[in-house]
Structure formats: C-alpha cells, structure tokens
N, C-alpha and C positions, 0 to 999 in steps of 0.2 A: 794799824793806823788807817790804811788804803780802806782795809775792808768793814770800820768803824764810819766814814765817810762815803761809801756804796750804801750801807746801813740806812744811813740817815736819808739819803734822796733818794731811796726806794720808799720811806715813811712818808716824806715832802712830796713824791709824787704819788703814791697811793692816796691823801688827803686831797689831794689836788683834785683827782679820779673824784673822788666823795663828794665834794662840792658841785663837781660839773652833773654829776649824776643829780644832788639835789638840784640844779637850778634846771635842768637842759629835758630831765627825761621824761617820755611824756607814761610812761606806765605811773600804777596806782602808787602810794605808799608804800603799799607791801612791797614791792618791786623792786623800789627805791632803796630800802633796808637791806634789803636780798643782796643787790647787787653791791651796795656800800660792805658788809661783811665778808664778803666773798672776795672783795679788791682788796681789804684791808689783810681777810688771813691771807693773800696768797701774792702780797707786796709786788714783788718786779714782775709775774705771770701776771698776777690779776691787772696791774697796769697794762701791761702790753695787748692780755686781749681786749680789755674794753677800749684803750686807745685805737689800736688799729683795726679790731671788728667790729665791735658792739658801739663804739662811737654816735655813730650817725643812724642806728637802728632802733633804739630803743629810746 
C-alpha cells in the first residue's frame, strides 16, 4: 500500500518536472524532450536532479 502511494507521487512529481521544463526552459525543443524523457524514466532521481540542479540552469 505505502509503496503503491510513493509510486504514484514520484508519477505526479516527475509530470510536474515536465510541465515546468515545458513552460520555464529556455533550451530548443530537442532539449525539452531530452530532458522530459529522461525525468520521466528515472521518476524520483530524475526529479531530484532537475529540482535541485538543473532547476534554474537550463
């Protein structure tokens, strides 16, 4: 149950991740895509880096 609901708000926050990337980053497209895939296969990691590194960089 615990780790059925960690599941899903790693989903809700990697989407989240996706959004901000589309609205916020100023790379091309491509970029955009790159980095949305990349957040999406690697759920709580790929959150955590673009949150707390890639954030305000790209």
């Amino acid at each position: 149950m615990i780790t059925s609901i960690i599941y899903i708000l790693g989903i809700v926050c990697a989407i989240w991740c996706v959004v901000d990337i589309f609205k916020t980053a100023k790379c091309g497209i491509i970029g955009k895509i790159l980095f949305s895939i990349l957040v999406l296969a690697f759920s709580w990691i790929g959150f955590a880096v673009y949150y707390f590194l890639l954030r305000g960089k790209i």
